[in-house]
C-alpha positions in Angstrom: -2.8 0.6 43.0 -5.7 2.6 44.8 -4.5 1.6 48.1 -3.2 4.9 48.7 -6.8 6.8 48.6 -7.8 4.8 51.4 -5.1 6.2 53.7 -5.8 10.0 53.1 -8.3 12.2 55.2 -12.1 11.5 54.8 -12.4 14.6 53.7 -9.9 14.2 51.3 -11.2 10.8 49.7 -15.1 12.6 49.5 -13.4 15.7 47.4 -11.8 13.1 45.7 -15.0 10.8 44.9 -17.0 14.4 44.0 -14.3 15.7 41.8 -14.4 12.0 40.0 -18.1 12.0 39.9 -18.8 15.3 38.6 -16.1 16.2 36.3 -17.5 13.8 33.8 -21.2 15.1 33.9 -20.1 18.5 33.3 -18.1 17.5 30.2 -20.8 15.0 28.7 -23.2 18.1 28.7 -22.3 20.0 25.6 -22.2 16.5 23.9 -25.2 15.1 25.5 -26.7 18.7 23.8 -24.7 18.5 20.5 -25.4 14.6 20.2 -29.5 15.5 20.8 -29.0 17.7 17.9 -27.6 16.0 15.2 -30.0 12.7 16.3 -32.9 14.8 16.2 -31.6 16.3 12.3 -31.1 12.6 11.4 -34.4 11.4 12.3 -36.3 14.3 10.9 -34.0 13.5 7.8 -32.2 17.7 8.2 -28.5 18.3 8.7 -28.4 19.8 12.5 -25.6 21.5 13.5 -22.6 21.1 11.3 -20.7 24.4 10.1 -19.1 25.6 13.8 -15.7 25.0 14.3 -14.9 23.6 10.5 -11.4 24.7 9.9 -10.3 25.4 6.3 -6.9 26.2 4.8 -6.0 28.5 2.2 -4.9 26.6 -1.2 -2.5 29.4 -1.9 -0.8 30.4 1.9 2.9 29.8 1.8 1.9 29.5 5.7 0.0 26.2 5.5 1.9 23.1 5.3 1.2 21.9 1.6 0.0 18.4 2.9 -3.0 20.9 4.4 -3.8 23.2 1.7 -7.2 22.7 0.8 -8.4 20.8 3.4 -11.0 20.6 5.7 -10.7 19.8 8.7 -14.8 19.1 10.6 -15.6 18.8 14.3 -19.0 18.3 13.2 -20.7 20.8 14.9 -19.6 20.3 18.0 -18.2 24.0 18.9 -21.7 25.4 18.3 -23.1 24.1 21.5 -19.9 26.2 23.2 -20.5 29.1 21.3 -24.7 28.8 22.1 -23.4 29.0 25.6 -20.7 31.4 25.2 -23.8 33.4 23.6 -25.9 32.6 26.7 -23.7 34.4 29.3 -22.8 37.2 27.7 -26.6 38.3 26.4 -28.2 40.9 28.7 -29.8 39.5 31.6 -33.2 41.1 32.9 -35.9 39.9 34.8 -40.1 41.6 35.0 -40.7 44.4 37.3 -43.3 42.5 38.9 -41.3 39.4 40.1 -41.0 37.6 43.2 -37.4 38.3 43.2 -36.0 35.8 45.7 -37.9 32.6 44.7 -37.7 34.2 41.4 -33.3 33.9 41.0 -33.8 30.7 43.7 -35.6 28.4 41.0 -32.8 27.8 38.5 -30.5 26.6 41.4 -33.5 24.8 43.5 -34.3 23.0 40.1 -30.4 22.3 39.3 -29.2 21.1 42.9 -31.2 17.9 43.0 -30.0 16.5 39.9 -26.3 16.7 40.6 -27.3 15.1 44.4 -29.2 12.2 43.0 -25.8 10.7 41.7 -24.4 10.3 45.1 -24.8 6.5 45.9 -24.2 5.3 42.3 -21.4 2.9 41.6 -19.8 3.7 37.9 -17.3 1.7 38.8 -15.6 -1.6 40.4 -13.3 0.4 42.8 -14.9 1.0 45.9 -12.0 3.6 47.0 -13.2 5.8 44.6 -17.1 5.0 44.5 -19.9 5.6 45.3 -19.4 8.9 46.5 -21.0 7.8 49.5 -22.2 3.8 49.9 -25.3 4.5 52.3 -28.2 1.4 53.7 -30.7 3.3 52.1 -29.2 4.4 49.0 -32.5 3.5 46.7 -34.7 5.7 49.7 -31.9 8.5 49.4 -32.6 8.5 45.3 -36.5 8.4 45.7 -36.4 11.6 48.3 -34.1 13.9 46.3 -35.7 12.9 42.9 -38.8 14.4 44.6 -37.0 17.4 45.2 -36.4 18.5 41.7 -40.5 19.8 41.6 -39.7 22.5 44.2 -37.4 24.5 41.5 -40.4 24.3 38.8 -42.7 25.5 41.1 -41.4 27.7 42.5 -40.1 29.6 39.2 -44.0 28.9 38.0 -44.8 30.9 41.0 -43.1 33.6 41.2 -43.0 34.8 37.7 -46.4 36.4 38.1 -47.2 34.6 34.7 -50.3 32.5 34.7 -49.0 30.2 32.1 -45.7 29.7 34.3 -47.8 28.8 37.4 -50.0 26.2 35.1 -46.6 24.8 34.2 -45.5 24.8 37.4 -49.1 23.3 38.9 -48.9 20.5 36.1 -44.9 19.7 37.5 -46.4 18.9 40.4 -49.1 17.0 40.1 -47.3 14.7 37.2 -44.3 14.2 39.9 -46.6 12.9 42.3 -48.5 10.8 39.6 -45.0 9.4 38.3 -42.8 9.0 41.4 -45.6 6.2 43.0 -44.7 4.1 40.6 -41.3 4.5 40.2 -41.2 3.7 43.7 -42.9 0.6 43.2 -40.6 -0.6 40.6 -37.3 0.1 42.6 -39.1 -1.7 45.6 -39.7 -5.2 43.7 -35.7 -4.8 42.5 -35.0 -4.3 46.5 -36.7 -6.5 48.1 -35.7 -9.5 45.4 -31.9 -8.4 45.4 -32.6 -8.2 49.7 -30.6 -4.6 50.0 -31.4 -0.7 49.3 -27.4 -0.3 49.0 -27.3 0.4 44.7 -23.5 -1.2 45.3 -25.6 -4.5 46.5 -27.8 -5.0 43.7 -25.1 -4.5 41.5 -23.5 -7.5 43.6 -26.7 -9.5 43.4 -27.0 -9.5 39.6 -23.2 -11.0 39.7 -25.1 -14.4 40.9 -27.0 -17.0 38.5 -29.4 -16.5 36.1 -33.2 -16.9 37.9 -31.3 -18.5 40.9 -30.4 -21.8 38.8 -29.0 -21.2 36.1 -25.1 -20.5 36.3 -24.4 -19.7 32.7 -25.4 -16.5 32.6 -25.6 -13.5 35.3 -28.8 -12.6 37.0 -29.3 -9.1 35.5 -32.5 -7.7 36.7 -33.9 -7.1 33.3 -33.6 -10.8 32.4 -36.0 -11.7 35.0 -39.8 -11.6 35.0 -40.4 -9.3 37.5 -37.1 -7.1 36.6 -38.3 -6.5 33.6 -41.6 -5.3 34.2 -40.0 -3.2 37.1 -37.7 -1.9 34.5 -40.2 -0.8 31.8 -42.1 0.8 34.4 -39.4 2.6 35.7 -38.5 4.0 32.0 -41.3 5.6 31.3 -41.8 7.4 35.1 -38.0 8.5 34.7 -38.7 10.0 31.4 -42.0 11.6 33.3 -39.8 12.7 36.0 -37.5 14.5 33.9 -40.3 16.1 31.8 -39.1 15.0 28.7 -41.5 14.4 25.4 -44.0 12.8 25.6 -44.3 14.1 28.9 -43.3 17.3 29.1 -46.6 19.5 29.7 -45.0 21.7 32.0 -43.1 23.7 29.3 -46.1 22.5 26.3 -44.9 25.3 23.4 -48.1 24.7 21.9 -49.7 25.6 25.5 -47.9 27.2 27.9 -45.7 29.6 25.5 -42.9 27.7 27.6 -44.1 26.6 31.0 -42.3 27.2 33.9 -39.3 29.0 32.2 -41.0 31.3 30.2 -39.7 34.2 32.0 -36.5 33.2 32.2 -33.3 33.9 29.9 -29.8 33.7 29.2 -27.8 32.2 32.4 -30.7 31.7 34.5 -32.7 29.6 31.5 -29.3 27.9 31.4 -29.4 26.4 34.6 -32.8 25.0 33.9 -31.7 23.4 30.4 -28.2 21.7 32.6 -30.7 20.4 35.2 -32.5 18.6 32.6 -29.9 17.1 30.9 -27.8 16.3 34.6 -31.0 14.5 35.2 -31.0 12.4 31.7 -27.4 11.2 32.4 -28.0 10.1 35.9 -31.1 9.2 35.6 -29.7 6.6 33.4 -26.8 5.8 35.0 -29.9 4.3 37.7 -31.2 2.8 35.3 -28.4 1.1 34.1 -26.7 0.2 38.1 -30.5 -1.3 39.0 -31.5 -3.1 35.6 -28.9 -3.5 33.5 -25.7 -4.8 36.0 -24.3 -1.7 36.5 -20.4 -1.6 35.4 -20.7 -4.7 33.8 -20.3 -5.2 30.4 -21.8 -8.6 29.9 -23.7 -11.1 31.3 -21.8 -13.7 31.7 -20.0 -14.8 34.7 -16.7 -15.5 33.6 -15.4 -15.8 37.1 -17.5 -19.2 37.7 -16.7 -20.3 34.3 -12.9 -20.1 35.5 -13.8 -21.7 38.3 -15.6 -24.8 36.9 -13.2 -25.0 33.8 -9.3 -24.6 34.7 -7.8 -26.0 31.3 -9.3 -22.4 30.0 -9.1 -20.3 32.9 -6.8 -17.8 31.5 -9.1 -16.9 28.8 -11.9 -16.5 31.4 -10.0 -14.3 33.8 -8.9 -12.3 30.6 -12.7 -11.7 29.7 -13.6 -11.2 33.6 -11.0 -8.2 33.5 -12.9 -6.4 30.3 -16.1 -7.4 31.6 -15.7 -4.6 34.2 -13.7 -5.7 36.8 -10.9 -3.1 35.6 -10.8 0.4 34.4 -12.8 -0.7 31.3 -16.0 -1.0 33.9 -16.0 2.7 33.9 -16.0 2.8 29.7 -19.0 0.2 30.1 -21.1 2.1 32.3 -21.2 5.4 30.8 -21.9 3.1 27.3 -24.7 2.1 29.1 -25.8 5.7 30.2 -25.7 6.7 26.4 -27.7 4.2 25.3 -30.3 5.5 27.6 -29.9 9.6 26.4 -30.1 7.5 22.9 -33.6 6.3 24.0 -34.5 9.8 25.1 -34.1 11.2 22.2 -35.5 8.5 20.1 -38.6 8.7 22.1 -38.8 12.4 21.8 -38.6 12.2 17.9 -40.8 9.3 17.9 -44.0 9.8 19.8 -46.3 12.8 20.1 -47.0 14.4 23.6 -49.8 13.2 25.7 -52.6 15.1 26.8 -53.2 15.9 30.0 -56.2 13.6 30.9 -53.6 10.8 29.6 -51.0 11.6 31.5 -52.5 11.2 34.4 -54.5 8.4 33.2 -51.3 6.4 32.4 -50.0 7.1 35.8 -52.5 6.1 38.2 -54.9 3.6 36.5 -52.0 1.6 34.4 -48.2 2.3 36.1 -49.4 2.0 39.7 -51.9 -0.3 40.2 -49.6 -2.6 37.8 -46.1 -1.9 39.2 -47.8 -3.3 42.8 -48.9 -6.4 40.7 -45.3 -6.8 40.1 -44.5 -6.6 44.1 -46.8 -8.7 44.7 -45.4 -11.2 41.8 -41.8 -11.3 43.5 -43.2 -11.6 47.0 -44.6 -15.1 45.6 -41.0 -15.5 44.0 -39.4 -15.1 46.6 -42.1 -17.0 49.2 -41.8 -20.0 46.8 -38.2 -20.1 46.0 -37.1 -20.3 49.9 -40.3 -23.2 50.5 -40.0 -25.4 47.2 -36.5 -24.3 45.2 -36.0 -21.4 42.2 -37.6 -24.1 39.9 -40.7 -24.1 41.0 -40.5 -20.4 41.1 -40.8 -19.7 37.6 -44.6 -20.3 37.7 -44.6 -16.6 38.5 -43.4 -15.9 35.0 -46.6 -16.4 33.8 -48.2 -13.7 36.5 -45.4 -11.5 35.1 -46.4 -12.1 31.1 -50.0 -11.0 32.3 -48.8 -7.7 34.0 -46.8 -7.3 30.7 -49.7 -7.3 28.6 -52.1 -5.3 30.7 -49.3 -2.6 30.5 -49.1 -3.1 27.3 -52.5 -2.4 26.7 -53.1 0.7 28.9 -50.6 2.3 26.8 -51.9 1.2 23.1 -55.3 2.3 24.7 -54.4 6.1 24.8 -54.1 6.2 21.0 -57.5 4.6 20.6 -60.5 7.5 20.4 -62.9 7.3 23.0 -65.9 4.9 22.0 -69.2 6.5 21.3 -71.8 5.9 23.9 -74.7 4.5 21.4 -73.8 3.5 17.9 -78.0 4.3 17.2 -78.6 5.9 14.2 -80.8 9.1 15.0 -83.4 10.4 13.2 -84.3 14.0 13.1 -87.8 14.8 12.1 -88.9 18.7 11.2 -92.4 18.9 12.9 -94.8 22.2 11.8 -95.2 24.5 14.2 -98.7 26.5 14.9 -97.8 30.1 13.7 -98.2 32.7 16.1 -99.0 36.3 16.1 -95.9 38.1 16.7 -96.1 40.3 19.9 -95.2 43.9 19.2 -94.2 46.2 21.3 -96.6 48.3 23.6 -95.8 51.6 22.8 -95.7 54.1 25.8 -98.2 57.1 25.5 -96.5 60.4 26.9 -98.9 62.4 29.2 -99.6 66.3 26.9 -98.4 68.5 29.3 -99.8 71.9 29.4 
């Protein structure tokens, strides 16, 4: 049915792949914002945006249809996140005299340019005509060096505002990227080197296979295996780091910073910082969800070899196969998967309280890192022993896996606990007398009599 993309220019089939690719992020942002609102006003037990767009009709108009008079008719809210921006572009834009004006209207689109580029070599779904938008060797490399750009836009607007609480904002961006994006890196690589590809397209591919290597019945998502799932825990909490969301958002700490970064921005230009954000959330979860959670797939099961090895009810397989994802429905399942991350997001933000600085960093380079190479290590052994003795024998790394687990587990529970006292010794103050001294007074200066 596709067949005829393939046949048009190359230039035409990468506007096509773009269009397809971007159309959707730009309409999931004002429900993205408006869904973050009325999560947020549930959790905190308030009522969040809910007025906006509610259409009422007059009980006594000979206009209105008497099936409507009296109604209501609720979009719950949802216009208000149009009208905020509506609002946005159409308040007076200024900037301070004292401004570095070219890095200073640069930032917003530095910042917002990275996050639309990272979703280049995702796959959202089974038809390859249409995506990726380009199906690169080094696809995991290529998300790893843009994600890094995204600091240069906070920096750079810290820098240029002339505001010393921007340019803290814009210092602690920096320095929590670099923190974060080590370990991220060394969660992707154990995913690459057990799936044997950096092509995102290719791991989806290799969690189509069995379970652990062995065990047919179910699909080898990367989260369902030892190592995966370490890998993808890590990988959680430095893409929430990465996108400076709570608990880690210090850059823009309110209680801080006045804003961070942005406080000298406004209307459209503040705009473009908030869309880079949320951009970010959604693909940063549509990773997520193509590395860990078997990208397009709905479930994992692999109804394909249960055809196979059971005829008398292959219809019914090949039926489930097609809703699994192999059809347009692998498009619904992967953006279900995408807002079950924002979900998370949010549920994190409303949940836990933001770190301090000391434990940010703390987290990043004494627990993520030194545990996400543990992990590396762990599937070099898997793989080392599955290709020598079988995938059997393999599991013995499960338990080197469980221990990562709970080290991470406890360098996280260890930043709520106060920091022990150095002596628990009781000490005893004792009041000696002193000797009492003369006070000294002051020499008083004699003044020669002048004649």
């Amino acid at each position: 049915m596709l067949e005829w993309v393939s046949h048009l220019h190359p230039i035409l089939q990468a506007i096509i792949r773009i269009v397809l690719f971007f159309a959707p992020l730009f309409m999931a942002l004002p429900v993205v914002i408006w869904y973050e609102r009325r999560l947020l006003a549930w959790f905190q037990d308030r009522f969040g945006p809910n007025r906006t767009g509610t259409i009422t009709f007059s009980r006594t108009s000979h206009l209105v249809p008497g099936f409507l008079r009296g109604h209501k008719i609720s979009l719950w809210g949802l216009p208000q996140i149009l009208a905020d921006g509506v609002k946005s572009f159409f308040k007076e834009d200024f900037a301070p005299g004292m401004v570095d004006r070219l890095l200073y209207f640069a930032a917003p689109a530095v910042f917002l340019f990275p996050a639309f580029m990272l979703g280049g070599t995702i796959p959202w779904g089974p038809f390859h005509v249409l995506t990726p938008i380009s199906d690169i060797d080094i696809g995991i490399l290529y998300i790893l060096a843009v994600s890094s750009l995204g600091v240069y836009g906070v920096v750079l607007a810290g820098y240029s505002s002339n505001n010393k609480y921007s340019l803290l904002g814009g210092l602690r961006s920096s320095a929590q990227l670099i923190s974060y994006e080590l370990g991220m890196g060394m969660a992707l690589a154990a995913v690459v080197m057990a799936a044997g590809t950096l092509r995102p397209t290719g791991i989806v591919a290799a969690q189509e296979g069995p379970l652990w290597g062995f065990f047919p019945a179910l699909a080898n998502w990367n989260i369902f295996t030892p190592y995966g799932f370490v890998a993808g825990i890590i990988f959680l909490i430095c893409m929430i780091a990465e996108t400076n969301r709570a608990p880690f958002d210090l850059p823009e700490a309110e209680s801080e910073l006045v804003a961070g970064y942005n406080t000298e921005y406004s209307t459209k230009k503040w705009v473009l910082f908030m869309m880079g954000e949320y951009v970010g959330m959604l693909v940063y979860g549509g990773i997520f969800a193509t590395v860990f959670l078997g990208g397009y797939h709905l479930a994992p099961f692999p109804f394909a070899w249960l055809a196979e090895h059971y005829p008398s009810t292959s219809g019914l397989w090949n039926t489930l196969d097609y809703l699994n994802g192999n059809s347009w429905l692998g498009i619904v399942w992967f953006w279900l998967k995408v807002a079950v991350a924002i979900t998370g997001y949010i549920w994190i933000r409303a949940t836990l309280p933001r770190l301090r600085y000391d434990q940010l960093m703390s987290l990043g380079w004494k627990s993520l890192l030194p545990l996400a190479v543990a992990n590396l290590i762990v599937v070099a052994m898997w793989i080392l022993i599955d290709r020598l003795y079988g995938p059997v024998w393999a599991l013995g790394t499960v338990v080197l896996a469980a221990a990562i687990l709970i080290a991470l587990y406890k360098s996280i529970h260890k930043l709520n606990e106060p920091e022990e006292k150095k002596s628990d010794e009781r000490r005893t103050v004792v009041m000696n007398d002193l000797p009492a001294q003369k006070p000294v007074l002051p020499v008083e200066e004699t003044v020669p009599a002048t004649l």
